[in-house]
MMTF fields as JSON, N, C-alpha, C and O atoms, coordinates in Angstrom:
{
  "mmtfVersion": "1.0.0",
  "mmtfProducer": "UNKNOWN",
  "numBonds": 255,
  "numAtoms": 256,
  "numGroups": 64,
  "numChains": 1,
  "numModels": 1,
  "chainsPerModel": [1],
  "groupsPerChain": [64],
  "chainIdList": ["A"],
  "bondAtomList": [4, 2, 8, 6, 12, 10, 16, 14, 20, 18, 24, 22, 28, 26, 32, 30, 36, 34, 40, 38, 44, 42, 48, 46, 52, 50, 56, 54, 60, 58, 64, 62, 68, 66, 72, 70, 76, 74, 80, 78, 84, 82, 88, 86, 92, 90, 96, 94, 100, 98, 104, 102, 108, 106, 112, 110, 116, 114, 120, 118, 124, 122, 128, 126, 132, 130, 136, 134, 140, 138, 144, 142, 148, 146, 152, 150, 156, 154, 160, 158, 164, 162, 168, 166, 172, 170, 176, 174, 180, 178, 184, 182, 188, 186, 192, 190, 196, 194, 200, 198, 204, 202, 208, 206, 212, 210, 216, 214, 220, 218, 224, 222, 228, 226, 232, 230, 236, 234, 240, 238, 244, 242, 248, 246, 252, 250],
  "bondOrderList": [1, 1, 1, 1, 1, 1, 1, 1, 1, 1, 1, 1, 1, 1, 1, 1, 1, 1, 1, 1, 1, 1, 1, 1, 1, 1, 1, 1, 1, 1, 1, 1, 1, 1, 1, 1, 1, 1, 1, 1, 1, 1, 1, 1, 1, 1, 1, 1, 1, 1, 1, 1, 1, 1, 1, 1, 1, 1, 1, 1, 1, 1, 1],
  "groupList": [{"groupName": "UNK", "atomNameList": ["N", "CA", "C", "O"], "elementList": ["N", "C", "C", "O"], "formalChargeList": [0, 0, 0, 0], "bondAtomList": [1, 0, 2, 1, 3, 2], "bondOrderList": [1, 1, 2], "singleLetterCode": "X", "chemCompType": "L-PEPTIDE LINKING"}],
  "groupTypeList": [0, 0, 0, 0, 0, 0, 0, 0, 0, 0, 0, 0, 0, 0, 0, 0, 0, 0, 0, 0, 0, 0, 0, 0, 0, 0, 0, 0, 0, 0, 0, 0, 0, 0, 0, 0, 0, 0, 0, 0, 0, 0, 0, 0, 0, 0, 0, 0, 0, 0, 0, 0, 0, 0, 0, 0, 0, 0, 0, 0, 0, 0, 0, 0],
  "groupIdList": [1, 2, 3, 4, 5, 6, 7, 8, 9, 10, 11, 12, 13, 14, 15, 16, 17, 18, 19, 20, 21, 22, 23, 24, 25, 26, 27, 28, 29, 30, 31, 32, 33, 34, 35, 36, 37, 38, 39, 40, 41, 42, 43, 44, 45, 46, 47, 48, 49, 50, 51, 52, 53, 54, 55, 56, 57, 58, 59, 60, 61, 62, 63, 64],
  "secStructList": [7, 7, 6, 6, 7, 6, 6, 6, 2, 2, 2, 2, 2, 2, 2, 2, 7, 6, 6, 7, 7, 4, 4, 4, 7, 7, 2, 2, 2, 2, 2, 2, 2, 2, 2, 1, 1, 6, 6, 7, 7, 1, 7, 4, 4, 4, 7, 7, 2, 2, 2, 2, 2, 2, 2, 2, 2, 2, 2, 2, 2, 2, 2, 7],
  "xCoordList": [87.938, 89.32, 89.711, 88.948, 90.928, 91.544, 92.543, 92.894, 92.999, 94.564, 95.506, 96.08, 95.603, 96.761, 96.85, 97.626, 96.031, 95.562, 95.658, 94.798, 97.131, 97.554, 97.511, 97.397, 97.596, 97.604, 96.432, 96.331, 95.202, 93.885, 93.176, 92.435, 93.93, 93.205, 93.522, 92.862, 94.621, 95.556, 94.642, 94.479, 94.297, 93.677, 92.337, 91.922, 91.575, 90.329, 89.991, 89.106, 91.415, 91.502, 91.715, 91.035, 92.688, 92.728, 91.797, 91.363, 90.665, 89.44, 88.361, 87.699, 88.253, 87.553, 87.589, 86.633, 88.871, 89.53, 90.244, 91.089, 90.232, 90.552, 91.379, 92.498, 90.682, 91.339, 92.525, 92.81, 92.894, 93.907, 95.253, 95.769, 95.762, 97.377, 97.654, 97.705, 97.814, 97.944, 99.433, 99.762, 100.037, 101.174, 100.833, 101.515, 99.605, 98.913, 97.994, 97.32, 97.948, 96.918, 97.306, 98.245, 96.545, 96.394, 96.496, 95.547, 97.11, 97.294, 95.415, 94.848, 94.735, 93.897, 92.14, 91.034, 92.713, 91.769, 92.048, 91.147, 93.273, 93.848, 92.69, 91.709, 93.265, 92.274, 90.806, 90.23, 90.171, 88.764, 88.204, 87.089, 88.745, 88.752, 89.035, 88.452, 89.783, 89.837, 89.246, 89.322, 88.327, 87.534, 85.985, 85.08, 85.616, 84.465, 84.768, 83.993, 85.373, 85.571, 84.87, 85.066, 83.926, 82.598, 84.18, 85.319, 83.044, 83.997, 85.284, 86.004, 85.538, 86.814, 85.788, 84.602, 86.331, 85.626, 86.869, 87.219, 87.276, 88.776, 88.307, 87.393, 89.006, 89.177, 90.054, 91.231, 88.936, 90.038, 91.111, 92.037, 91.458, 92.067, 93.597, 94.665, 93.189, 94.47, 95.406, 96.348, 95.054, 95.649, 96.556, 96.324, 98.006, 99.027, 99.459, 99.174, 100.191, 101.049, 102.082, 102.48, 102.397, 103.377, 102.649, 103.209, 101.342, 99.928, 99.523, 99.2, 99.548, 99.503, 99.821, 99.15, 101.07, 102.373, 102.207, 102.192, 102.073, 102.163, 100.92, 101.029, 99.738, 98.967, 99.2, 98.871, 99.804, 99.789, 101.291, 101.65, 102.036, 103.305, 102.181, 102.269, 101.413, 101.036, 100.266, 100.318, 99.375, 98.551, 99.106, 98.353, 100.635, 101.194, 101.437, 101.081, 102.286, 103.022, 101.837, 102.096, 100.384, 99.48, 99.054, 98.794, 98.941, 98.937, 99.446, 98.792, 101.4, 102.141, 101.735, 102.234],
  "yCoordList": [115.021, 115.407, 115.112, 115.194, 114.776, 114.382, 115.54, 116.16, 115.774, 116.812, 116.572, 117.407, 114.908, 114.862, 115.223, 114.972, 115.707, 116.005, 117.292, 118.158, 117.325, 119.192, 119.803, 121.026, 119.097, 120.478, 120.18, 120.812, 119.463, 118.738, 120.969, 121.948, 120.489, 121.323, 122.812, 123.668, 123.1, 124.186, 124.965, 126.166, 124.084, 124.63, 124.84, 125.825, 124.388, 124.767, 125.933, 126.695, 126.078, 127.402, 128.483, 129.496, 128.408, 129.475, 129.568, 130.712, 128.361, 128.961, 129.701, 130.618, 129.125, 129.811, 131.223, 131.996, 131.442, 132.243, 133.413, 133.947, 133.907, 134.492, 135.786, 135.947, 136.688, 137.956, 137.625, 138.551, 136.741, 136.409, 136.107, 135.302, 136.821, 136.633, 135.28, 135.219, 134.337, 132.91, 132.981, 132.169, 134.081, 134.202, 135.022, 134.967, 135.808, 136.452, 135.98, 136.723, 134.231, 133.693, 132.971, 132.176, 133.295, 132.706, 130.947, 130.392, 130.288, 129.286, 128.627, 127.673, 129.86, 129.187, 129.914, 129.841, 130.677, 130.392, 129.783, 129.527, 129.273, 128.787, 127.24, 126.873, 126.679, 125.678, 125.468, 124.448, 126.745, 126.622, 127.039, 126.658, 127.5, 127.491, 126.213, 125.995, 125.525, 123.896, 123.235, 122.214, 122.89, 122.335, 123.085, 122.286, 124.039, 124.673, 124.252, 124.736, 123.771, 122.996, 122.378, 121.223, 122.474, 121.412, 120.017, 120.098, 118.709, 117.509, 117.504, 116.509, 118.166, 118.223, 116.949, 117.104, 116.183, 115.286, 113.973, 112.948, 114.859, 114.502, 114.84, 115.564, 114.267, 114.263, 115.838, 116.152, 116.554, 118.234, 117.924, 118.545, 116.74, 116.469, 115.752, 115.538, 115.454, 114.932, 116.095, 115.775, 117.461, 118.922, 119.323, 119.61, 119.358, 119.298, 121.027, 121.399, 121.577, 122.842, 122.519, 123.376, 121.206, 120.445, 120.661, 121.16, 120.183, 119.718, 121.271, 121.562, 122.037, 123.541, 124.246, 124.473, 124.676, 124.57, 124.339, 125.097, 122.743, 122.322, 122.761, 122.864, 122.923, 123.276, 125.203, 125.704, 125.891, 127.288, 127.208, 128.301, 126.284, 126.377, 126.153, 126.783, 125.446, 124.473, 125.641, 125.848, 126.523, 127.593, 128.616, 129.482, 129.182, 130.065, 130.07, 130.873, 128.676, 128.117, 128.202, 128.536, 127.65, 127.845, 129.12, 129.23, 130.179, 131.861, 131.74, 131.766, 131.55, 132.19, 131.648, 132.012],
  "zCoordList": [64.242, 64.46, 65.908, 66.871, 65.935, 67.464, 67.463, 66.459, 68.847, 68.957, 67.881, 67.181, 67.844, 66.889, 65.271, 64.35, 65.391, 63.893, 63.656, 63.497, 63.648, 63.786, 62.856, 62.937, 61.533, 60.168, 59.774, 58.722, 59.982, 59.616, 60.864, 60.776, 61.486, 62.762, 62.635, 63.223, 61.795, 61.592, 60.07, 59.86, 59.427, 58.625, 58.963, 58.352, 59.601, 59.858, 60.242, 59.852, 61.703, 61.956, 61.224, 61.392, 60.315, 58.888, 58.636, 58.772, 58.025, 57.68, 58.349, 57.864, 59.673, 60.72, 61.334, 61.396, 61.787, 61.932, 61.023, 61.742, 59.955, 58.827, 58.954, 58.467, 59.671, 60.377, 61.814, 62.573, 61.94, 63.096, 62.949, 62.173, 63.76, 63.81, 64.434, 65.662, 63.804, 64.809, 65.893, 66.757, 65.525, 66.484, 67.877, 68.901, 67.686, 68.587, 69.546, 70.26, 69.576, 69.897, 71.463, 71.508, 72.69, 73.617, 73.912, 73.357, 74.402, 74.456, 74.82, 74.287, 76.206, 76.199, 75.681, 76.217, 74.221, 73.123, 72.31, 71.511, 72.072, 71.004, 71.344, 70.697, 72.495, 72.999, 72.995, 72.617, 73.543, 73.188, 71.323, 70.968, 70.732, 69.663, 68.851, 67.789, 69.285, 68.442, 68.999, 68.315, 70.242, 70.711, 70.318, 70.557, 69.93, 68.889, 67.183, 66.358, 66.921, 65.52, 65.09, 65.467, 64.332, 63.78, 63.246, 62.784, 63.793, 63.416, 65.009, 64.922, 65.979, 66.848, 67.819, 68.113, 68.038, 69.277, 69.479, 68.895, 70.829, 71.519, 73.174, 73.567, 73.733, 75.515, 75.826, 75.651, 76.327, 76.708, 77.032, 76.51, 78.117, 79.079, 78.31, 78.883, 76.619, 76.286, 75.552, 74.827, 75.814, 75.466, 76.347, 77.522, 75.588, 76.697, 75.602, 74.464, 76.672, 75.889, 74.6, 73.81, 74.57, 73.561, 72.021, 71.045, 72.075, 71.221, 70.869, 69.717, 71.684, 71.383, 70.384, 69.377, 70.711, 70.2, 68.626, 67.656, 68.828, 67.519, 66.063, 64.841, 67.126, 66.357, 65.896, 64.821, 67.007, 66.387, 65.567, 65.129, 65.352, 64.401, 63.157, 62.103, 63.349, 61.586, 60.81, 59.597, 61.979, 61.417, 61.363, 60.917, 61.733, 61.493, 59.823, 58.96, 59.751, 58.684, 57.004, 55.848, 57.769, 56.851, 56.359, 55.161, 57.2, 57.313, 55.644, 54.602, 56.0, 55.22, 54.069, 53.005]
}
């Protein structure tokens, strides 16, 4: 998985994550948490707050 791979990444977290409010989530666990992703192998450095964002909309959205 790369950053851009936001609902690929959004669901993992649902699965990983199970008991979590994804609206409750720290920008920077949100980060170290998708970089602990069995399969995540991406550059830290290409994680912008935009890419964030996008990934806690997709896992909110997946929640519901």
């Amino acid at each position: 998985m790369k950053w851009t791979d936001i609902h690929e990444i959004a669901a993992a977290l649902y699965d990983s994550q199970p008991d979590t409010d994804p609206a409750t989530v720290r920008f920077t666990e949100l980060r170290a948490w998708v970089m602990a992703l069995p399969g995540f192998e991406d550059d830290p450095n290409r994680c912008g707050e935009k890419i964030l964002e996008a990934i806690q909309q997709a896992w909110i959205d997946e929640a519901d």
